[in-house]
C-alpha positions as CSV (number, residue, x, y, z in Angstrom):
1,X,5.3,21.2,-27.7
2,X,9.0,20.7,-27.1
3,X,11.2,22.2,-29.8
4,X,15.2,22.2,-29.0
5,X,16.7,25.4,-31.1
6,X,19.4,24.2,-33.4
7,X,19.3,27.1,-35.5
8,X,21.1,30.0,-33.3
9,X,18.4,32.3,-33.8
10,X,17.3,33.1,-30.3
11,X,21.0,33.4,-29.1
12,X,21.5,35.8,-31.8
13,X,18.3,37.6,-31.6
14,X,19.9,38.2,-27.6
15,X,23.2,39.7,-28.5
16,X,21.3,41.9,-31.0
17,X,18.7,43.4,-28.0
18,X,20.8,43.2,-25.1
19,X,22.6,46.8,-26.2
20,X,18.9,48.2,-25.2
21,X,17.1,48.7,-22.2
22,X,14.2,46.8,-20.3
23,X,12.1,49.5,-20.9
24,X,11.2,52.7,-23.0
25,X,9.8,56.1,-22.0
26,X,10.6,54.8,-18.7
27,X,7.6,53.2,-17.9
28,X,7.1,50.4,-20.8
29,X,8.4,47.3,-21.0
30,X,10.6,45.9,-24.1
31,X,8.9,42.9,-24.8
32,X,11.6,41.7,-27.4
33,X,13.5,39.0,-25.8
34,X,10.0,37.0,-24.6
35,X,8.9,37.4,-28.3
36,X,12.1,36.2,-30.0
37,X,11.9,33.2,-27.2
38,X,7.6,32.6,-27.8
39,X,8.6,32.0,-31.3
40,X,11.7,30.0,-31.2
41,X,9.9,27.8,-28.7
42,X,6.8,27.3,-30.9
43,X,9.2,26.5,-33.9
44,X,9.0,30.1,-35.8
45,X,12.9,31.1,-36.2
46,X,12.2,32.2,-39.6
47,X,9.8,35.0,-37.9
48,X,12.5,36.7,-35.3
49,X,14.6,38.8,-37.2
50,X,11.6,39.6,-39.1
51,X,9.6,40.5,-35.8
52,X,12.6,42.6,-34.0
53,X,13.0,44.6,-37.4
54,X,9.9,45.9,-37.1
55,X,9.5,46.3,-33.3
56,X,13.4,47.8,-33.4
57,X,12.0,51.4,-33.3
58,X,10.3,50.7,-29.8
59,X,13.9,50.3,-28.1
60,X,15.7,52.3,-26.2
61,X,19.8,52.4,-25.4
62,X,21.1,50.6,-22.3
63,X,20.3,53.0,-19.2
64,X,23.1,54.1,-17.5
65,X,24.6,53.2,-14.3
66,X,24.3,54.3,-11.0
67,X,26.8,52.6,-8.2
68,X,27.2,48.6,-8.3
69,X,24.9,46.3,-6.1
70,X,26.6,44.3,-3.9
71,X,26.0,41.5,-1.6
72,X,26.3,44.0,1.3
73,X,23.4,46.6,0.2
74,X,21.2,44.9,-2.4
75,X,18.2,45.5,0.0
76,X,19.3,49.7,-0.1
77,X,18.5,48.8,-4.4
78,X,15.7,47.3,-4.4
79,X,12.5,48.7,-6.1
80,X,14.6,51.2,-7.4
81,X,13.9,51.8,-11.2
82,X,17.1,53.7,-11.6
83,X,19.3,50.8,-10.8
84,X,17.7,48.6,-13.6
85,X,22.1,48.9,-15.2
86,X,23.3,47.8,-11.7
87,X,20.9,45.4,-11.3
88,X,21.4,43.5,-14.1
89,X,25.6,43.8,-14.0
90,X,25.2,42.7,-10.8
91,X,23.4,39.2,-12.2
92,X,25.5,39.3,-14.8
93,X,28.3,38.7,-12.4
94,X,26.4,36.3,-9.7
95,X,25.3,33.8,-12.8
96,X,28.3,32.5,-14.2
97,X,30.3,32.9,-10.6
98,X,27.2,30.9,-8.9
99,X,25.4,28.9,-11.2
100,X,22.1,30.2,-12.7
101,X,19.7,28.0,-10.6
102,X,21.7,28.4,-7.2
103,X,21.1,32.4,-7.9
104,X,17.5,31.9,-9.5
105,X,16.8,29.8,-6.1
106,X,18.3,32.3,-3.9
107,X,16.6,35.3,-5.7
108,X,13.6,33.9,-6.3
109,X,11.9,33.8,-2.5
110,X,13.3,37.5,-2.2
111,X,11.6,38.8,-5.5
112,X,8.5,36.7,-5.4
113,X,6.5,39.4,-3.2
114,X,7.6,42.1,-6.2
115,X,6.1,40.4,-8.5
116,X,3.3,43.5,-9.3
117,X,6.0,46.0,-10.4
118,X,6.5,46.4,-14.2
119,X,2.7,45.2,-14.6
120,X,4.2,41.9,-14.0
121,X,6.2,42.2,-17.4
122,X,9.6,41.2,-15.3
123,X,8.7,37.7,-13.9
124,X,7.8,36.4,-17.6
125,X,10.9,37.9,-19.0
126,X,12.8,35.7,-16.4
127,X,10.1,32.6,-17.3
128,X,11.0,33.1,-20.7
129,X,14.6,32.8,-20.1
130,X,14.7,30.0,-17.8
131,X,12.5,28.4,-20.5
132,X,15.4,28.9,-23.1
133,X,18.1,28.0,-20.5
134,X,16.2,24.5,-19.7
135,X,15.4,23.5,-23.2
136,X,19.5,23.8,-24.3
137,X,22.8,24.8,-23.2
138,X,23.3,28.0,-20.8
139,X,25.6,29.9,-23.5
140,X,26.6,33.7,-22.6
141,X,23.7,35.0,-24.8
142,X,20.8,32.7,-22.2
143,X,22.5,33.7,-19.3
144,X,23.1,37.5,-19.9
145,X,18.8,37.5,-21.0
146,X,18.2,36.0,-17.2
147,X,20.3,38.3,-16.0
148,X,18.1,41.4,-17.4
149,X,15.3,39.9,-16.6
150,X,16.6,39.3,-12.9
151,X,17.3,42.3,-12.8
152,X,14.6,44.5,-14.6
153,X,12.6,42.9,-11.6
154,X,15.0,43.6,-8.6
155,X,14.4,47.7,-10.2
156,X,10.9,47.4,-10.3
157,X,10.7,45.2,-7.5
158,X,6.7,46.2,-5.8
159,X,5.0,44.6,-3.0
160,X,1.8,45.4,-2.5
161,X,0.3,45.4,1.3
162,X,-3.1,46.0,3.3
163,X,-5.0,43.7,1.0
164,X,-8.1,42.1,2.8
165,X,-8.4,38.6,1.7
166,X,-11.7,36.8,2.0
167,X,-12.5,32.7,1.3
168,X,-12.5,32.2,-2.3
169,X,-13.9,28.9,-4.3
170,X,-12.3,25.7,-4.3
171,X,-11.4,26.1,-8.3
172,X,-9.4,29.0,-9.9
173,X,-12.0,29.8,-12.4
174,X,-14.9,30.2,-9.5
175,X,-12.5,32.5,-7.3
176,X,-11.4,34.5,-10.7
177,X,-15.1,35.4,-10.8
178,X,-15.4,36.0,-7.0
179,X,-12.7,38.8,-7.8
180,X,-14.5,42.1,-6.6
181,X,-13.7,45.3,-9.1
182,X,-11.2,48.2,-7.9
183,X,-13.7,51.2,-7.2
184,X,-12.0,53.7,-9.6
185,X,-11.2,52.1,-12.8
186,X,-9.0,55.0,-14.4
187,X,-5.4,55.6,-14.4
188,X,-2.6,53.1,-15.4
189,X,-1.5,50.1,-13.9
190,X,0.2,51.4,-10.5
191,X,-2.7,53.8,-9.9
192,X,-5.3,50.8,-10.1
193,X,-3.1,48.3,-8.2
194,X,-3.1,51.2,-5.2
195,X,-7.1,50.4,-5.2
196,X,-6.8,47.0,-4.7
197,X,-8.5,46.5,-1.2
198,X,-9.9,42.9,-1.2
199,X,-9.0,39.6,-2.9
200,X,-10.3,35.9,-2.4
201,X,-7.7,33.5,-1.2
202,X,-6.7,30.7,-3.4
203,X,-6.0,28.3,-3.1
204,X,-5.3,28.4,0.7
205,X,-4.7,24.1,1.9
206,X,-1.8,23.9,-0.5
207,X,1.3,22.8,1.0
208,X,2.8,19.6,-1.2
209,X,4.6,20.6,-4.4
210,X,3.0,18.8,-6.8
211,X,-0.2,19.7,-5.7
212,X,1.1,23.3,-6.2
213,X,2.2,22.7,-9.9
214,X,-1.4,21.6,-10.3
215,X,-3.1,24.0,-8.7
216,X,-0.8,26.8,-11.2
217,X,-1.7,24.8,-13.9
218,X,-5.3,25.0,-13.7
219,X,-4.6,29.0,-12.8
220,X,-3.4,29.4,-16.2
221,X,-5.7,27.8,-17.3
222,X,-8.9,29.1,-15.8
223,X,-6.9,32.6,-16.6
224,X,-6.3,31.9,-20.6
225,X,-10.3,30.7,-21.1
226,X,-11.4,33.6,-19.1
227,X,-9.6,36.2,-21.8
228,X,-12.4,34.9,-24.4
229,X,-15.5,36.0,-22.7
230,X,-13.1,39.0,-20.5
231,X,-10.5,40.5,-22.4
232,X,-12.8,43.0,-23.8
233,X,-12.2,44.9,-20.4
234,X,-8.9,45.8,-21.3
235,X,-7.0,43.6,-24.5
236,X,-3.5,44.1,-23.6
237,X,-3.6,43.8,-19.7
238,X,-5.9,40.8,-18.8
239,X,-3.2,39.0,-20.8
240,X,-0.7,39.2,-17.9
241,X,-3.5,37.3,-16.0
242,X,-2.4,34.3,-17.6
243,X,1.2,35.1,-18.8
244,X,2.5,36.1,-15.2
245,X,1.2,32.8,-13.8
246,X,2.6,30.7,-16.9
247,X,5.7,32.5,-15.9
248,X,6.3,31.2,-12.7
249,X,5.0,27.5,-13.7
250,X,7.8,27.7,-16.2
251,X,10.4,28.3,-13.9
252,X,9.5,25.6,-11.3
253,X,11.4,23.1,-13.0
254,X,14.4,24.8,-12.0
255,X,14.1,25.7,-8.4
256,X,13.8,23.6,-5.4
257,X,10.2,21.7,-4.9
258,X,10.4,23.6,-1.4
259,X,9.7,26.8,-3.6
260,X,7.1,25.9,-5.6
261,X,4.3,26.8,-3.2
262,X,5.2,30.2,-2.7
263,X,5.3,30.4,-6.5
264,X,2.0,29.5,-6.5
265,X,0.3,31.9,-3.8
266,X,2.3,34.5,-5.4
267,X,1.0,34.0,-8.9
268,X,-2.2,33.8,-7.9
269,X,-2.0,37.3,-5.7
270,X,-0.7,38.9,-9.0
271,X,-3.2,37.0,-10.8
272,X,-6.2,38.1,-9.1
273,X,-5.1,41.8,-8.8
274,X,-5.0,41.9,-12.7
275,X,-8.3,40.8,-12.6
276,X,-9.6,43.4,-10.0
277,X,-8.0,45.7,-12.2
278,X,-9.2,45.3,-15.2
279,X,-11.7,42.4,-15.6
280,X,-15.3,44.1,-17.0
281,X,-18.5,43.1,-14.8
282,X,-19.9,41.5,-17.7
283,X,-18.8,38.8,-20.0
284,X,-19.5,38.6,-23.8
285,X,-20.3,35.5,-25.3
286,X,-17.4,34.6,-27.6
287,X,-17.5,31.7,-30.5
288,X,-15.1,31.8,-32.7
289,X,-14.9,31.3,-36.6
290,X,-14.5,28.3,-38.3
291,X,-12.2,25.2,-37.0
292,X,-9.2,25.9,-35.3
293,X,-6.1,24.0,-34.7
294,X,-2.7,24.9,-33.3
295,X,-0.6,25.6,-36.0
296,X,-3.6,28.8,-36.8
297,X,-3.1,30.4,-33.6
298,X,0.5,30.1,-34.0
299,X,0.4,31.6,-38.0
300,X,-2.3,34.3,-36.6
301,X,-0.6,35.5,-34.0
302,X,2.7,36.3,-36.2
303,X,0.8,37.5,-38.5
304,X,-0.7,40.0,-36.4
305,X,2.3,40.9,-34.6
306,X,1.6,42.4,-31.3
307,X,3.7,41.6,-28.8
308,X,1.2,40.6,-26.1
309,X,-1.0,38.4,-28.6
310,X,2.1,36.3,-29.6
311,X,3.3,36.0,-25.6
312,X,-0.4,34.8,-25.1
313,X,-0.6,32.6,-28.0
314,X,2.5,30.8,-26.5
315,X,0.7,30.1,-23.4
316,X,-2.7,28.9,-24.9
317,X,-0.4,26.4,-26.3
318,X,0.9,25.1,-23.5
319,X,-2.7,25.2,-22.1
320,X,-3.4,22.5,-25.2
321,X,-0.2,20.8,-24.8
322,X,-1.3,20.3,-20.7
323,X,-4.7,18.4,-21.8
324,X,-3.1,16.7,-24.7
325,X,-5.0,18.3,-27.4
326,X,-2.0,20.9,-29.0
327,X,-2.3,18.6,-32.4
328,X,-6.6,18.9,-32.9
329,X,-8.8,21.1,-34.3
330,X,-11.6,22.6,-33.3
331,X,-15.2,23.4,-34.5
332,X,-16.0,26.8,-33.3
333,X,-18.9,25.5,-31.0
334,X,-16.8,23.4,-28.6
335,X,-16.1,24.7,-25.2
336,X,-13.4,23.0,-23.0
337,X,-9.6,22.8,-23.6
338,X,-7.8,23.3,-26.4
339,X,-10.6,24.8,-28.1
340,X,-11.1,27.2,-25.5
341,X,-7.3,28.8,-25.1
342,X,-7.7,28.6,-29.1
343,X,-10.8,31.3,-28.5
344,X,-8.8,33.0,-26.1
345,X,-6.1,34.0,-28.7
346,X,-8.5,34.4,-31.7
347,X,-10.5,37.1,-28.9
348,X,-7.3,38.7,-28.2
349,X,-6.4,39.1,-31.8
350,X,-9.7,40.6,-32.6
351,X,-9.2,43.2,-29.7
352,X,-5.6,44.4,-30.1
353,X,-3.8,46.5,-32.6
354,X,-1.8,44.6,-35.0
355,X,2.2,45.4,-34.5
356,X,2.3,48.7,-37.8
């Protein structure tokens, strides 16, 4: 699906969040911009204002600032989560002065091994905006959301090191099931990704671009039908295990094909930690009810309302869109495609709190 906004809506749904911060009770992310995008993309203006009235209470004021990044001693910055206001003014200067893709392209290599920090919430903020900047005109609004999500991620910039890694199976889906379980599954998402000892690689011969953008592809996709028979081990996190790596296969349009491989191994790094994580040792059979077609998931997740379901909703669809099947419907005993991500949202929906 490939909807140009006409209406204003997402430009003004920026100006109204971009007086709050990327976060709240300084550990949470504001998911606001990527939902007013998700649903401008998918062709639900009508929803945004709606949506942000009642999510408004989750935001917080515009942290303050500490000293400017520069040029000169970025690297002294980064990581820091108490820089998030320097970060982003300092994007907010580079984007217009630069160019949005010369600075996403120079950024993007230096961020890339980060990727963890935020629970990976930063990287699809900046997919969602490149996604809005692509599909129209870079207006001050589009730029000034890259810039926060630039540089929400340059303050919670995390590498993660000491990770064994072991051969995995030729497809995603086989090494997301090779993924061996943290040994301590308590605590929140920094705790667990400090467990994180041993990871399959995936998929280790790629070196062409194109074969990279497939390769992500089929990572979002293995990732989104896993959710179905998976999400039960934790509804709101194995969502990023899609989300972060439909993140970075939205942005490739926009850098150089030279940085789409590292896009790839990086995604599937973050990927496979989420999974580690939080992924149960069992799956649960999962048909859902009834046909299902795209416009349902779409009308279901609004409905519902949480944040996470709607973001994940977004990228089912362009699961459907990628095998041609975003306009069928679905009986609830087919298994492959479409009707698969379809099951993936309805599980998700089933499992998560609606937005109050």
């Amino acid at each position: 699906m490939d909807i140009t906004d006409t209406s204003g809506v997402l430009d003004e749904a920026f100006q109204r969040l971009h007086a709050a911060g990327p976060e709240r009770l300084g550990r949470l992310t504001n998911h606001a911009p990527m939902v007013a995008e998700a649903l401008v993309a998918r062709g639900r203006p009508d929803a945004v204002h709606r949506w942000l009235d009642l999510y408004e209470e989750r935001l917080e004021e515009f942290p303050a600032a500490v000293a400017p990044v520069t040029d000169a001693d970025w690297a002294g910055a980064l990581g820091d989560p108490r820089r998030a206001a320097d970060w982003i003014a300092y994007f907010g200067r580079a984007l217009p002065e630069h160019g949005w893709r010369s600075v996403l392209a120079t950024w993007w290599p230096r961020l890339l091994p980060g990727m963890y920090g935020g629970a990976t919430h930063p990287v699809i903020r900046v997919g969602h905006a490149v996604r809005a900047l692509l599909r129209s005109e870079a207006s001050g609004p589009r730029l000034t959301e890259l810039a926060h999500g630039l540089g929400y991620w340059a303050a919670r910039h995390r590498p993660v090191t000491g990770i064994t890694w072991f051969p995995g199976a030729p497809q995603a889906a086989a090494s997301l099931q090779a993924v061996p379980p943290i040994r301590a599954l308590e605590g929140g998402f920094p705790a667990r990704l400090a467990r994180v000892e041993r990871l399959p690689v995936w998929p280790g011969d790629v070196t062409d671009p194109a074969a990279a953008r497939d390769r992500l592809t089929e990572l979002v996709r293995a990732a989104t039908h896993r959710y179905a028979t998976h999400g039960h081990g934790d509804a709101t996190m194995l969502v990023h295990a899609a989300t972060a790596p439909s993140a970075v296969l939205r942005v490739l349009p926009a850098l150089p094909r030279d940085l789409w491989v590292p896009g790839l191994h990086a995604a599937w790094a973050a990927t496979a930690a989420v999974t580690a994580m939080y992924a149960p040792a069992e799956a649960v059979p999962y048909v859902p009810p009834g046909r299902v077609a795209a416009g349902d998931v779409i009308e279901r997740a609004v409905e519902h309302g949480d944040e996470h379901v709607i973001k994940f909703a977004d990228t089912a669809l362009d699961v459907a869109d990628e095998a041609g099947e975003a306009d069928e419907a679905y009986e609830a005993d087919e298994a492959e495609g479409g009707a698969r991500a379809y099951a993936a949202v309805l599980r998700a929906i089933e499992l998560s709190e609606p937005l109050a």
